[in-house]
C-alpha positions in Angstrom: 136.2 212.7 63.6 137.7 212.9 67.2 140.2 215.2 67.5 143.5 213.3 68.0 142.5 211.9 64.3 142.0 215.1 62.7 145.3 216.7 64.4 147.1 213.8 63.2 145.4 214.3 59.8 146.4 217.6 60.2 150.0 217.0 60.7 150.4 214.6 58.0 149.1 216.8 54.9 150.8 219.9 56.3 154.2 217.4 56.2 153.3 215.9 53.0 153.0 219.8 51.6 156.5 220.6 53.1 158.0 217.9 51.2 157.0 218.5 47.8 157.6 221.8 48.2 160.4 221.3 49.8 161.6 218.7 47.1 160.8 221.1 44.4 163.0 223.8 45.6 165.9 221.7 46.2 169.0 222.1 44.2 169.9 218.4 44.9 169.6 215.8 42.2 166.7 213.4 41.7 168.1 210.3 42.6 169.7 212.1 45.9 166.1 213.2 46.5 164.7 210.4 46.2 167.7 208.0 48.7 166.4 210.7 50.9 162.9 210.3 50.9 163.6 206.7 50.8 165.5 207.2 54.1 162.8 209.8 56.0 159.7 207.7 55.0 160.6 204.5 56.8 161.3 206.8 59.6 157.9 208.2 59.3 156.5 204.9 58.5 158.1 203.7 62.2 156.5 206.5 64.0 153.2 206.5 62.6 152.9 202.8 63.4 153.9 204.1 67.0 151.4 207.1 66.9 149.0 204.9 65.9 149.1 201.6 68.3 149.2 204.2 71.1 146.3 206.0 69.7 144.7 202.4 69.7 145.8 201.5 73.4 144.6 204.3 74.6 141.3 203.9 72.6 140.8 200.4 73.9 141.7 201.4 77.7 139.0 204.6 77.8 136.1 202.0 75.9 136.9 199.9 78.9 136.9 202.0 81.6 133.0 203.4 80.4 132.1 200.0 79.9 133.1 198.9 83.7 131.5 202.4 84.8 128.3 201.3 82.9 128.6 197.7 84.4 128.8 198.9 87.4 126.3 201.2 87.3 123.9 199.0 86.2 124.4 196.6 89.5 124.3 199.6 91.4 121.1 200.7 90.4 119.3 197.0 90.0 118.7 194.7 93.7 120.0 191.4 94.0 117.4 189.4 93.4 118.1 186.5 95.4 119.0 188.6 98.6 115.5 190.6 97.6 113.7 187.0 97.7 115.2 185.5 100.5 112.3 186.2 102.6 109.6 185.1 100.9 108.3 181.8 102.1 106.0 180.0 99.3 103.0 177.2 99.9 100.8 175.4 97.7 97.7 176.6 98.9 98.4 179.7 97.2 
C-alpha cells in the first residue's frame, strides 16, 4: 500500500472513531445527531471525491512521466537503424 493510501486510510478510521465516540458522548438528541451527520457526511463525501481525483491525477501524471523516461531511454540506448544502414550498398552476386 503506498503511503498517501495508507495516511488517507489512516485519517478516515481515526475520524470515523471520533465520531462515534463523539456521538456517544453527546447530550444532543438522536434525530439532532443524526441532521448532523447527515449534514458533515456530504461534506466529507465532497472532499474525499476531491482527495481522491487528485490522488488519481497525480497518479496518472508520475506513470507518465516514467513511461516517457523509459521511452526515451530505450531510443537512447538502441541506433537508428536506417541511419545505421545507410551505407551499406547490396549486389546480387552476393
Amino acid at each position: 500500500m503506498n503511503k498517501g493510501l495508507k495516511n488517507l486510510f489512516i485519517t478516515l478510521t481515526a475520524f470515523s472513531g471520533g465520531l462515534v465516540t463523539g456521538l456517544l458522548l453527546t447530550p444532543k438528541s438522536g434525530q439532532e445527531n443524526r441532521k448532523w451527520v447527515s449534514s458533515h457526511s456530504k461534506e466529507t463525501k465532497e472532499w474525499l471525491e476531491d482527495k481522491g481525483h487528485k490522488i488519481v491525477e497525480e497518479s496518472e501524471k508520475r506513470i507518465d512521466r516514467v513511461s516517457k523516461g523509459i521511452k526515451k531511454t530505450v531510443q537512447d540506448s538502441l541506433p537508428d537503424l536506417y541511419e545505421a544502414t545507410d551505407d551499406l550498398t547490396f549486389s546480387e552476386d552476393g
